[in-house]
PDB file of N, CA, C and O in Angstrom:
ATOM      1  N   UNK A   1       0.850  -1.173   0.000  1.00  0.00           N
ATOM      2  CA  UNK A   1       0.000   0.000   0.000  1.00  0.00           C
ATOM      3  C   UNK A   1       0.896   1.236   0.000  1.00  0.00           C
ATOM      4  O   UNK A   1       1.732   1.294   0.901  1.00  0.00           O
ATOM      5  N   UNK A   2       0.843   2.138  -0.802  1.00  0.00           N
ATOM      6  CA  UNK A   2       1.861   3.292  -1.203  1.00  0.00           C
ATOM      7  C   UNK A   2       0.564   4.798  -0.898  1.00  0.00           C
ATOM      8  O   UNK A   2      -0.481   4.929  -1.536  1.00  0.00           O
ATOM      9  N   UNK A   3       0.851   5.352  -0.240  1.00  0.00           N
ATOM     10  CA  UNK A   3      -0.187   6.440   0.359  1.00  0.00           C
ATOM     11  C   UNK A   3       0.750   7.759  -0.284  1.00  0.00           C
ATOM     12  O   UNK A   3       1.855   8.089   0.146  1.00  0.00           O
ATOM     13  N   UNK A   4       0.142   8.299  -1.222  1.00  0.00           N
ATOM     14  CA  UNK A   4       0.749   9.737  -1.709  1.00  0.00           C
ATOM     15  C   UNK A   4      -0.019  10.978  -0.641  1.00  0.00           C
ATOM     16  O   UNK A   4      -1.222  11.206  -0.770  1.00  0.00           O
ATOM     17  N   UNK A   5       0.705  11.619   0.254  1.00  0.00           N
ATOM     18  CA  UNK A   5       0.034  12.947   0.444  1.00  0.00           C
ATOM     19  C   UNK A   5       0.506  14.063   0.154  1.00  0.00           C
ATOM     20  O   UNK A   5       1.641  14.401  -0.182  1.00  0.00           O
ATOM     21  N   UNK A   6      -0.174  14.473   0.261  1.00  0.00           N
ATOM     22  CA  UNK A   6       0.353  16.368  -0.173  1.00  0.00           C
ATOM     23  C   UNK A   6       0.211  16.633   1.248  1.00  0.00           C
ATOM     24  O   UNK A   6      -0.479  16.007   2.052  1.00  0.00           O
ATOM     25  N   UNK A   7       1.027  17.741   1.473  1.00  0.00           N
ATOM     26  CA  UNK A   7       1.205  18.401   2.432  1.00  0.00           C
ATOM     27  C   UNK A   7      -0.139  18.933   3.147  1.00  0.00           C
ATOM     28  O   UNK A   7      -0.222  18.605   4.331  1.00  0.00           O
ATOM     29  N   UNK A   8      -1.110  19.628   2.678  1.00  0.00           N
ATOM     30  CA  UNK A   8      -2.529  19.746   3.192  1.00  0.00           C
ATOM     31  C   UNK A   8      -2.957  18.500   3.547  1.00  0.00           C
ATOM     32  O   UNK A   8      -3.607  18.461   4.592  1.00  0.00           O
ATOM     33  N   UNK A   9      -2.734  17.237   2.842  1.00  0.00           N
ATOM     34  CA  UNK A   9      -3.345  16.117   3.195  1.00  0.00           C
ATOM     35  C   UNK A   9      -2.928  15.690   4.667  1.00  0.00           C
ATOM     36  O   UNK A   9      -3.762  15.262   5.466  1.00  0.00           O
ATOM     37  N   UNK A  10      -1.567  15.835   4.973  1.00  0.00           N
ATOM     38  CA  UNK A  10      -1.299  15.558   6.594  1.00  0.00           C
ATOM     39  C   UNK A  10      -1.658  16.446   7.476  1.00  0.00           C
ATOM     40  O   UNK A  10      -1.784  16.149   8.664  1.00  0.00           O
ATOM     41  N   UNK A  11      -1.853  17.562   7.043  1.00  0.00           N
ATOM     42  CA  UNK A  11      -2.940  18.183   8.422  1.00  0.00           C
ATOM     43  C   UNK A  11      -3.827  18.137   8.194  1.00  0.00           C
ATOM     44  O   UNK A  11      -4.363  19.011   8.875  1.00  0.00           O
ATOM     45  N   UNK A  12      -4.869  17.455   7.358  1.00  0.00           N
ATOM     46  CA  UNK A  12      -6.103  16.912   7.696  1.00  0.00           C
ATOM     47  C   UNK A  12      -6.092  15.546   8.211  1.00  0.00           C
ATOM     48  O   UNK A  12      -7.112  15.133   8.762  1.00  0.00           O
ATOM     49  N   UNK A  13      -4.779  14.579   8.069  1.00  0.00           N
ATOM     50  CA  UNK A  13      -4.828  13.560   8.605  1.00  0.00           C
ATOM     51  C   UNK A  13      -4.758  13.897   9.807  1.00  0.00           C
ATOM     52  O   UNK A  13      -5.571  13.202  10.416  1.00  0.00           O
ATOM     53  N   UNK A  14      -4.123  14.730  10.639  1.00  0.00           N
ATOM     54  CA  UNK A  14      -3.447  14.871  11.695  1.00  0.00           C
ATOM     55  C   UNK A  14      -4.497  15.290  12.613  1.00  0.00           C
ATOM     56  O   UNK A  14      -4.634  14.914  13.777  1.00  0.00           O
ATOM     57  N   UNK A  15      -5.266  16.159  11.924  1.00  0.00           N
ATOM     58  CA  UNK A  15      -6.351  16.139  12.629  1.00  0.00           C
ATOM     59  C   UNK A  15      -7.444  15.287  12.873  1.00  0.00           C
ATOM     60  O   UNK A  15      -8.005  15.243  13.967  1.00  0.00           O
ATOM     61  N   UNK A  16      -7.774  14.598  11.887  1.00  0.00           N
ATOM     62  CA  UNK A  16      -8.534  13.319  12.217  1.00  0.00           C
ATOM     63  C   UNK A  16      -7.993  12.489  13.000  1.00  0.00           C
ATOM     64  O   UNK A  16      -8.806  11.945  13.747  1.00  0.00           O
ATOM     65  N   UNK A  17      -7.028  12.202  13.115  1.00  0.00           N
ATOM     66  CA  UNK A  17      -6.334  11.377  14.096  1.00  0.00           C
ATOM     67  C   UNK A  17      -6.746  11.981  15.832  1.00  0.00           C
ATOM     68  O   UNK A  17      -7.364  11.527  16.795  1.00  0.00           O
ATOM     69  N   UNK A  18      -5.779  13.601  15.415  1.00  0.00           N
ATOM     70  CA  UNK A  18      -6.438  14.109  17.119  1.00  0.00           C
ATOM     71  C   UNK A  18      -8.005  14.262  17.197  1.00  0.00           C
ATOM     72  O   UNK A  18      -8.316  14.872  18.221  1.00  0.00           O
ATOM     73  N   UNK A  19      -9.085  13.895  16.428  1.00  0.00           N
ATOM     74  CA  UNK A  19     -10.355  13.694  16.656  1.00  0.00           C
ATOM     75  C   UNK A  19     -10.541  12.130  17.112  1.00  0.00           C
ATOM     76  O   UNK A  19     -10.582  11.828  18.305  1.00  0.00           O
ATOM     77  N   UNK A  20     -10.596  11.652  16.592  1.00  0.00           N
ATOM     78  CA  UNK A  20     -11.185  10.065  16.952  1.00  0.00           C
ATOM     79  C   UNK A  20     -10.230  10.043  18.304  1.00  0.00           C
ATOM     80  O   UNK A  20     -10.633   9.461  19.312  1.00  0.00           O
ATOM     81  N   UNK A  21      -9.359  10.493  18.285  1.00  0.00           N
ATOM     82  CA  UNK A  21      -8.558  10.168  19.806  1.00  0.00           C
ATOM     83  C   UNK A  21      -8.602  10.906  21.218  1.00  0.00           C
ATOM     84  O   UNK A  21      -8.280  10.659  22.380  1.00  0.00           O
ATOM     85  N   UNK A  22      -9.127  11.860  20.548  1.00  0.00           N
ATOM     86  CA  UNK A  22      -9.536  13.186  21.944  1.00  0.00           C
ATOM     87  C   UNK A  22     -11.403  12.345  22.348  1.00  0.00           C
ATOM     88  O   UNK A  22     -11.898  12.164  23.461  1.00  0.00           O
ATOM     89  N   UNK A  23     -12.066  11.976  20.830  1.00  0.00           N
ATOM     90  CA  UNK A  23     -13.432  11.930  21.043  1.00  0.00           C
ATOM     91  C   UNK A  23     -13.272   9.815  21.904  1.00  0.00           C
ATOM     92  O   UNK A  23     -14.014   8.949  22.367  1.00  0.00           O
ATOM     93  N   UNK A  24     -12.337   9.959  21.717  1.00  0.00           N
ATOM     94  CA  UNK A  24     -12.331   8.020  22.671  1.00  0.00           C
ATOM     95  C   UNK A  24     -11.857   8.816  24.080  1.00  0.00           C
ATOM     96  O   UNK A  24     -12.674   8.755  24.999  1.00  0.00           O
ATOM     97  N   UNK A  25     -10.734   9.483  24.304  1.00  0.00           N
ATOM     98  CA  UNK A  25     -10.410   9.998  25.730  1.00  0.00           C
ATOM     99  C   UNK A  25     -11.736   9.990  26.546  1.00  0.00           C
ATOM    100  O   UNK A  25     -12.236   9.260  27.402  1.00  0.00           O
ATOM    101  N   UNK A  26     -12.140  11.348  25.771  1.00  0.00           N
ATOM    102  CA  UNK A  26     -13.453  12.132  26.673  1.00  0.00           C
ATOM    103  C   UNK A  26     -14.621  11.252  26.722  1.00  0.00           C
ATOM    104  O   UNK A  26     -15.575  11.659  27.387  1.00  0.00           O
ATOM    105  N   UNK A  27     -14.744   9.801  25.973  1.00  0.00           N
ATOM    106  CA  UNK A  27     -15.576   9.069  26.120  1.00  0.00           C
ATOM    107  C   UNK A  27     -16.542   9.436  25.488  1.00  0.00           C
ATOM    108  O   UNK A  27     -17.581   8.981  25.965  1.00  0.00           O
ATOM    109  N   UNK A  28     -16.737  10.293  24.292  1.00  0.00           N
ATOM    110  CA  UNK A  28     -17.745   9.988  23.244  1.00  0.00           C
ATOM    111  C   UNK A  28     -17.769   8.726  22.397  1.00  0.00           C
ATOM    112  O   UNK A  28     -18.557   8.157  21.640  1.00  0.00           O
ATOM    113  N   UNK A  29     -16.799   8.589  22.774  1.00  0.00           N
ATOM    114  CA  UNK A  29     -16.867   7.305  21.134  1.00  0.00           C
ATOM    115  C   UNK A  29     -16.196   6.325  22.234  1.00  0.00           C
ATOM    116  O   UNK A  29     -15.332   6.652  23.048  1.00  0.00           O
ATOM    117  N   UNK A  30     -16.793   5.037  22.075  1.00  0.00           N
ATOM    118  CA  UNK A  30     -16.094   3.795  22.815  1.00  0.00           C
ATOM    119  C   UNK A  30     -14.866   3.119  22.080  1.00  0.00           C
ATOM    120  O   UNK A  30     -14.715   3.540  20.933  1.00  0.00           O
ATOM    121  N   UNK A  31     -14.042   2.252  22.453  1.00  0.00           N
ATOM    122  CA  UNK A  31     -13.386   1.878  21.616  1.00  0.00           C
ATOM    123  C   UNK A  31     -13.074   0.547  20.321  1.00  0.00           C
ATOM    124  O   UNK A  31     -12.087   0.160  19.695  1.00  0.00           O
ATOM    125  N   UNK A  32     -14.380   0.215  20.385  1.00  0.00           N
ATOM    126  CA  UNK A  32     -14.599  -0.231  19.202  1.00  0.00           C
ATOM    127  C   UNK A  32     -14.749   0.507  17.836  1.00  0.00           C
ATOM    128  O   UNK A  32     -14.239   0.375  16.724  1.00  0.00           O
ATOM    129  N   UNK A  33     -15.843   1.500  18.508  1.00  0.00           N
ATOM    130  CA  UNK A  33     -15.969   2.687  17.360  1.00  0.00           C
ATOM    131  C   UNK A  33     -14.762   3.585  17.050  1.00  0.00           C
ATOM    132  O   UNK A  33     -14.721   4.084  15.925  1.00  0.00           O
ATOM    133  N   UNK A  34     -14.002   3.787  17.723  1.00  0.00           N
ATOM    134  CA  UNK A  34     -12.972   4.199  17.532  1.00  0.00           C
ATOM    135  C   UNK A  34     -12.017   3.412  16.472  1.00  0.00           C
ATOM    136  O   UNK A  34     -11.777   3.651  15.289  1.00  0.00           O
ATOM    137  N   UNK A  35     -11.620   2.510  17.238  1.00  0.00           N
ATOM    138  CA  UNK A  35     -10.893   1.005  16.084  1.00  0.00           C
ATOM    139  C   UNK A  35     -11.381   1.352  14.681  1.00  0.00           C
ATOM    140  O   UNK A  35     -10.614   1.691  13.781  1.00  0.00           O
ATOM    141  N   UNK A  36     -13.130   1.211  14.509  1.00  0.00           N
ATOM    142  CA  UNK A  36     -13.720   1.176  13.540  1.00  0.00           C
ATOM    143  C   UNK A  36     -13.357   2.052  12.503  1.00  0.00           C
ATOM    144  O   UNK A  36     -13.114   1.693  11.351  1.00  0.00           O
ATOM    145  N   UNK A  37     -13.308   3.640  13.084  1.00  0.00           N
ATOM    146  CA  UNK A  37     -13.009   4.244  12.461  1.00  0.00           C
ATOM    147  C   UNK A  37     -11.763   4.857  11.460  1.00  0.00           C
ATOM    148  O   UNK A  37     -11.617   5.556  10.457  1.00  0.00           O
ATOM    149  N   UNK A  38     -10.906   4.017  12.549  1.00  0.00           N
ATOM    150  CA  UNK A  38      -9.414   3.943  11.945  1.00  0.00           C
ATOM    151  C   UNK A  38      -9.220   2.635  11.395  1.00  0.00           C
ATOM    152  O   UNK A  38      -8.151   2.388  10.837  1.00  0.00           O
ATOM    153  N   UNK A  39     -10.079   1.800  11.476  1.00  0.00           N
ATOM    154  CA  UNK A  39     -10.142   1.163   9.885  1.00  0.00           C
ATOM    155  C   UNK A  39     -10.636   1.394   8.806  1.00  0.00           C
ATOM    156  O   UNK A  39     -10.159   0.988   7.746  1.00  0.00           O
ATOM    157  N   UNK A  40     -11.585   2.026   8.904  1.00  0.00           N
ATOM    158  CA  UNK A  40     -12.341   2.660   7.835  1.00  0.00           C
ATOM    159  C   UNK A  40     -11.218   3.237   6.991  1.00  0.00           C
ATOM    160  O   UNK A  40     -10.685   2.684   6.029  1.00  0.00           O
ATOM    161  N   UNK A  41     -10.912   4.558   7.550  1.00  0.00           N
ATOM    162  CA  UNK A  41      -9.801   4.853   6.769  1.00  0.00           C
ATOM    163  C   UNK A  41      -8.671   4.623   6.567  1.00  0.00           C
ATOM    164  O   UNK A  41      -8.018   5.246   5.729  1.00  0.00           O
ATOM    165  N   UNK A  42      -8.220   3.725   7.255  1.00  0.00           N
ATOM    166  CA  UNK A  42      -6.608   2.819   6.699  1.00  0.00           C
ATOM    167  C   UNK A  42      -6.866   1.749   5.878  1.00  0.00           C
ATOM    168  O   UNK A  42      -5.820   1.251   5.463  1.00  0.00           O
ATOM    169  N   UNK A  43      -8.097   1.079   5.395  1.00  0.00           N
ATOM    170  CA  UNK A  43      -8.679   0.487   4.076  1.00  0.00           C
ATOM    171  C   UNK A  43      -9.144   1.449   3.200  1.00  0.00           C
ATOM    172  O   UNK A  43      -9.103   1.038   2.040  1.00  0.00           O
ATOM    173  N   UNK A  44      -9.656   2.798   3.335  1.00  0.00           N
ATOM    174  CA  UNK A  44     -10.138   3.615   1.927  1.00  0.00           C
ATOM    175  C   UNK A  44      -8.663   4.053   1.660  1.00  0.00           C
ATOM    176  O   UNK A  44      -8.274   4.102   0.493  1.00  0.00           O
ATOM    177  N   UNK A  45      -7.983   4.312   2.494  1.00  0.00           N
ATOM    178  CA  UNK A  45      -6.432   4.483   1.606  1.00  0.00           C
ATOM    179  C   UNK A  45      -6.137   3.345   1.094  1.00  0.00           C
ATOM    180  O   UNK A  45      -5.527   3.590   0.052  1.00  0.00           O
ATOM    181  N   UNK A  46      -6.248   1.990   1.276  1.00  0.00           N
ATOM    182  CA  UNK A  46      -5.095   1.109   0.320  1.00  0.00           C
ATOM    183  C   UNK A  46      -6.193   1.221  -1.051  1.00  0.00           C
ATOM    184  O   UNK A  46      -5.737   1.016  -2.176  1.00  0.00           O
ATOM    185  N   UNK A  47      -7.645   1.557  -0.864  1.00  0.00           N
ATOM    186  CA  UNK A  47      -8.005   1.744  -1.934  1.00  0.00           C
ATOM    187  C   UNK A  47      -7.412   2.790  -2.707  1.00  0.00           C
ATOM    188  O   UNK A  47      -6.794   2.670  -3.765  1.00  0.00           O
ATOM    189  N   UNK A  48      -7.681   3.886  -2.028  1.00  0.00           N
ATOM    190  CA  UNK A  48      -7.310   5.069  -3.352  1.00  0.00           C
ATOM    191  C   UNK A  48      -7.728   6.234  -2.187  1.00  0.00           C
ATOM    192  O   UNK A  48      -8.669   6.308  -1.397  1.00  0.00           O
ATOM    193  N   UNK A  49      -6.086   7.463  -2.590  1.00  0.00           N
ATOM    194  CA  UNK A  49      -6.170   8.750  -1.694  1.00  0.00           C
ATOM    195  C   UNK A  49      -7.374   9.546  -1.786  1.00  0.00           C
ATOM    196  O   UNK A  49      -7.557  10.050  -0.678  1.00  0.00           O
ATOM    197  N   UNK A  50      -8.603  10.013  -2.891  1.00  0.00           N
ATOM    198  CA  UNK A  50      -9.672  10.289  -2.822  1.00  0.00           C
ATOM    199  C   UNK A  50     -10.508   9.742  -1.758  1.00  0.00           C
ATOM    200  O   UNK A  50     -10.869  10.432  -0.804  1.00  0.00           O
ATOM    201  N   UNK A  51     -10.837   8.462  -1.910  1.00  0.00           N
ATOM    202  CA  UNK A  51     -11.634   8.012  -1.003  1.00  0.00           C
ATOM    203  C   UNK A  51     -10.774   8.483   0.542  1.00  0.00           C
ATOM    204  O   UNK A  51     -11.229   9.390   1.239  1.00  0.00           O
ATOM    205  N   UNK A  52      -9.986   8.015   0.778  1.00  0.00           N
ATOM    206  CA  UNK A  52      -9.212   8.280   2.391  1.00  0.00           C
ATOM    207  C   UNK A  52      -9.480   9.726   2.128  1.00  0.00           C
ATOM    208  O   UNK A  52      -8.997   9.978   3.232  1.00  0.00           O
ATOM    209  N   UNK A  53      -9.649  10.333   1.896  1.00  0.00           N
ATOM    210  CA  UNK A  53      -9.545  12.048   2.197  1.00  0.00           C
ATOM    211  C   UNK A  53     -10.706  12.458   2.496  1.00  0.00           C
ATOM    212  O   UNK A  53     -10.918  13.291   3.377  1.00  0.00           O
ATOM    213  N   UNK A  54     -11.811  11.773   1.609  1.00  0.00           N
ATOM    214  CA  UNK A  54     -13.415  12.265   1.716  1.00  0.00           C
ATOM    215  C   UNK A  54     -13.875  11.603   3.208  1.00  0.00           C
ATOM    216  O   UNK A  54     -14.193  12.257   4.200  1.00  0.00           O
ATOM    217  N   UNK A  55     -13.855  11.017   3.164  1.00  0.00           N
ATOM    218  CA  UNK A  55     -14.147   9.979   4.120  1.00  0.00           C
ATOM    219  C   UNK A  55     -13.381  10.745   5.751  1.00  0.00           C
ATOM    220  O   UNK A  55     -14.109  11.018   6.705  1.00  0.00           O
ATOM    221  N   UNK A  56     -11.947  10.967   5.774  1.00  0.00           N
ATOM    222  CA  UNK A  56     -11.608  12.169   6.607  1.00  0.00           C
ATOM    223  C   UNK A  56     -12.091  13.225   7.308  1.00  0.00           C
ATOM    224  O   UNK A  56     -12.273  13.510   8.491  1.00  0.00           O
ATOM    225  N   UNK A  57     -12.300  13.896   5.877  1.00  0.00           N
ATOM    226  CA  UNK A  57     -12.748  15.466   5.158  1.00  0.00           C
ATOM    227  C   UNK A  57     -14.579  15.143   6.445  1.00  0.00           C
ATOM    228  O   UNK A  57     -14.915  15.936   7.325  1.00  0.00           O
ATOM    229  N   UNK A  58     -15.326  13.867   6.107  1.00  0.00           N
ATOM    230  CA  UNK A  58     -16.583  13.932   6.271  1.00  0.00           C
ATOM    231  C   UNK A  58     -16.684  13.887   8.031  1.00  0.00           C
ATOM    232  O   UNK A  58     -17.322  14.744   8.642  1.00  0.00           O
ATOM    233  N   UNK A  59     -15.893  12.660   8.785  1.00  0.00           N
ATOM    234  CA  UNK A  59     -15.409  12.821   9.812  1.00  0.00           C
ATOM    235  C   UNK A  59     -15.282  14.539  11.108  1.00  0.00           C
ATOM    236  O   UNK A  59     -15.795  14.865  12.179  1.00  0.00           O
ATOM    237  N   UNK A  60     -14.667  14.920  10.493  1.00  0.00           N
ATOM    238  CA  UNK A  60     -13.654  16.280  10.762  1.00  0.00           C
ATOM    239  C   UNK A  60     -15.223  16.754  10.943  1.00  0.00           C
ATOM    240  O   UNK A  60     -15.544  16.837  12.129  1.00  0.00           O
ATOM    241  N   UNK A  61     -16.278  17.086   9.987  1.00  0.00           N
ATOM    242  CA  UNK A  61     -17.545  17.731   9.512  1.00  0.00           C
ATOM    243  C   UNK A  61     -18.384  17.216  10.632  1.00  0.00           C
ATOM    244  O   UNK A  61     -18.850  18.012  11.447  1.00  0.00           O
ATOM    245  N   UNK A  62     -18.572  16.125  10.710  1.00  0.00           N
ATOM    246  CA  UNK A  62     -19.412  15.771  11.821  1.00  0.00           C
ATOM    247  C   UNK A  62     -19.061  15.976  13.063  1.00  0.00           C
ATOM    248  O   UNK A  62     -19.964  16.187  13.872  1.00  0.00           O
ATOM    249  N   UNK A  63     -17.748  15.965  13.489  1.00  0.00           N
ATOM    250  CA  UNK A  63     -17.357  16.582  14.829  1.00  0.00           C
ATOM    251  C   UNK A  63     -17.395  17.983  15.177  1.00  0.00           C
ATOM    252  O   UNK A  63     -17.691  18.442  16.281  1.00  0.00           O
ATOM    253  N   UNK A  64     -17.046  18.670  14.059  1.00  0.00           N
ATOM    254  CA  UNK A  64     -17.283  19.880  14.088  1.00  0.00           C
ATOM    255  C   UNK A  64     -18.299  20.878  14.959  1.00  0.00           C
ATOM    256  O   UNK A  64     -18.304  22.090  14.746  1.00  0.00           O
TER     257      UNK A  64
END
């Protein structure tokens, strides 16, 4: 699996990352759902960087 990012792309990763992980701390999200979610997107990347980004991008939106 070969993951191309652009530089914008790692601070949106970076932030999704500190989301699903601040939102398991504070106990919104349990940790299955958590797991879940960081599979979600560590399989839409081996698919293809579009999908991993939207899928991110949608994340980030709902926490918001």
């Amino acid at each position: 699996m070969v993951l191309n990012l652009l530089e914008k792309d790692h601070h949106v990763l970076d932030k999704y990352l500190n989301a699903i992980l601040d939102a398991y701390k504070l106990g919104e999200m349990d940790q299955l759902t958590s797991r879940s979610e960081l599979a979600h997107m560590t399989a839409a990347a081996a698919r293809d960087n579009v999908g991993k980004m939207s899928h991110v991008t949608a994340v980030l939106e709902r926490r918001a």
